[in-house]
N, C-alpha and C positions, 0 to 999 in steps of 0.2 A: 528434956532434950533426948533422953537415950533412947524412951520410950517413940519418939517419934524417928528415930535414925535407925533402931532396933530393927525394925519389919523392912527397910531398904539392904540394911549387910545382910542379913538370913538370904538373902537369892543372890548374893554373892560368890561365887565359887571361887576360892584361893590358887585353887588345880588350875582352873583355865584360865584366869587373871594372869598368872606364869607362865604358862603356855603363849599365851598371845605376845608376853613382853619378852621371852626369849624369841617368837619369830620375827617380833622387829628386830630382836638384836641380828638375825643372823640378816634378812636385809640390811642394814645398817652394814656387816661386813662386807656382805656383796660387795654394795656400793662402794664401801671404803679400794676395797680390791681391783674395780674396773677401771676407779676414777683414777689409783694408781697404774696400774697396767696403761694408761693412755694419757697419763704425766698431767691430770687437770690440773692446773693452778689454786683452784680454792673447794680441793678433794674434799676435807674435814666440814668447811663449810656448805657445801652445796650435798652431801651426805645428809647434813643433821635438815638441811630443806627437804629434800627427799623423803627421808623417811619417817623425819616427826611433824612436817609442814603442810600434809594432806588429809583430809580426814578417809580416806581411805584408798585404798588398791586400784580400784576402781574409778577415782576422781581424774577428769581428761587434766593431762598438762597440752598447750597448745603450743604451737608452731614457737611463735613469738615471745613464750614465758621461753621457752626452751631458748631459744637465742641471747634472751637476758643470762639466762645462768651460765653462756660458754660453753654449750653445748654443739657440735659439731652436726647440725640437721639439714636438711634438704628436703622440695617438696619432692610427691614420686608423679612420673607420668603418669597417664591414664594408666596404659598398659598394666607397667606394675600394680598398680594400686588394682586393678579388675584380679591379677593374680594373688596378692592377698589376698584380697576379699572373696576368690574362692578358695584358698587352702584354710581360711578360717573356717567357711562352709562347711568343708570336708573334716577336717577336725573336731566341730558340732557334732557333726552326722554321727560321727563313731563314738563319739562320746571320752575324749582323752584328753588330758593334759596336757601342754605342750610349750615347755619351757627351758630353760640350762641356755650352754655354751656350746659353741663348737670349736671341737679338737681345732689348734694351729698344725700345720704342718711343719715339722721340724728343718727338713733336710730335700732339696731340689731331685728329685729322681731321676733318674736317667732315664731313655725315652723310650724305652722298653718296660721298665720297672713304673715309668708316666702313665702311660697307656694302660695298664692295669690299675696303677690307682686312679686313675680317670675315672675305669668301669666300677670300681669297687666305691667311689663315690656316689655316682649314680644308683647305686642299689641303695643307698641309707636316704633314713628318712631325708626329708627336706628340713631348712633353717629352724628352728624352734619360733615358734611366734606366741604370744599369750593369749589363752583363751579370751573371748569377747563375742559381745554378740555382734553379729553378722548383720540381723535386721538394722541395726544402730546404725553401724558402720556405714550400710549400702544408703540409709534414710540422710544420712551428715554429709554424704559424696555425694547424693545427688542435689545439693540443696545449694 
């Protein structure tokens, strides 16, 4: 037995084996965090679906799984959905990342103090969206 198991652990690497199960863990906290931050009901359980329930990152969840789990979803207009699918574009193009949270705003500004953070909004990037391919997306929307 060892001799036939032996040639499979040798291209095992321990380094990245731990590496990959520490960044499910911090998925794993995400999730835990958002599902709190927005009071889900079955945060712990729909966490441990998420992130040990797909075989990877990658894997589409659909409209209607997403409804099962009590997830709060919507289809988008055309509209929007054309404006995704070009800041995806645009994000391909340049070659970048494009993921997180965006800051809450703490405190109601006054409408002097508004009107500048209006502007100072409009100068930051756009929403965070995850990389994906584009061709995909625009082939599954027009289909």
């Amino acid at each position: 037995m060892t001799g036939m198991v032996q040639p499979l652990y040798q291209h095992i690497n321990p380094s990245k084996v731990g590496g990959y199960r520490r960044q499910l863990a911090i998925g794993e906290e995400y999730a835990k965090r958002v599902l709190k931050l927005v009071k889900h009901p079955n945060a712990e359980d729909l966490t441990q679906r998420l992130v040990w329930g797909y075989p990877s990152h990658d894997f589409g969840i659909d409209y209607d799984e997403l409804l099962e789990m009590g997830l709060p979803v919507q289809r988008l207009d055309l509209a929007q959905e054309d404006l995704i699918i070009n800041a995806l574009g645009g994000i391909l193009e340049v070659g970048v990342s494009a993921y997180g949270f965006r800051e809450e705003q703490k405190t109601k500004p006054k409408k002097a103090a508004a009107k500048k953070a209006t502007r100072a909004r409009s100068r930051k990037r756009p929403l965070p969206v995850p990389a994906a391919d584009v061709k995909d997306i625009r082939n599954r929307s027009a289909a």
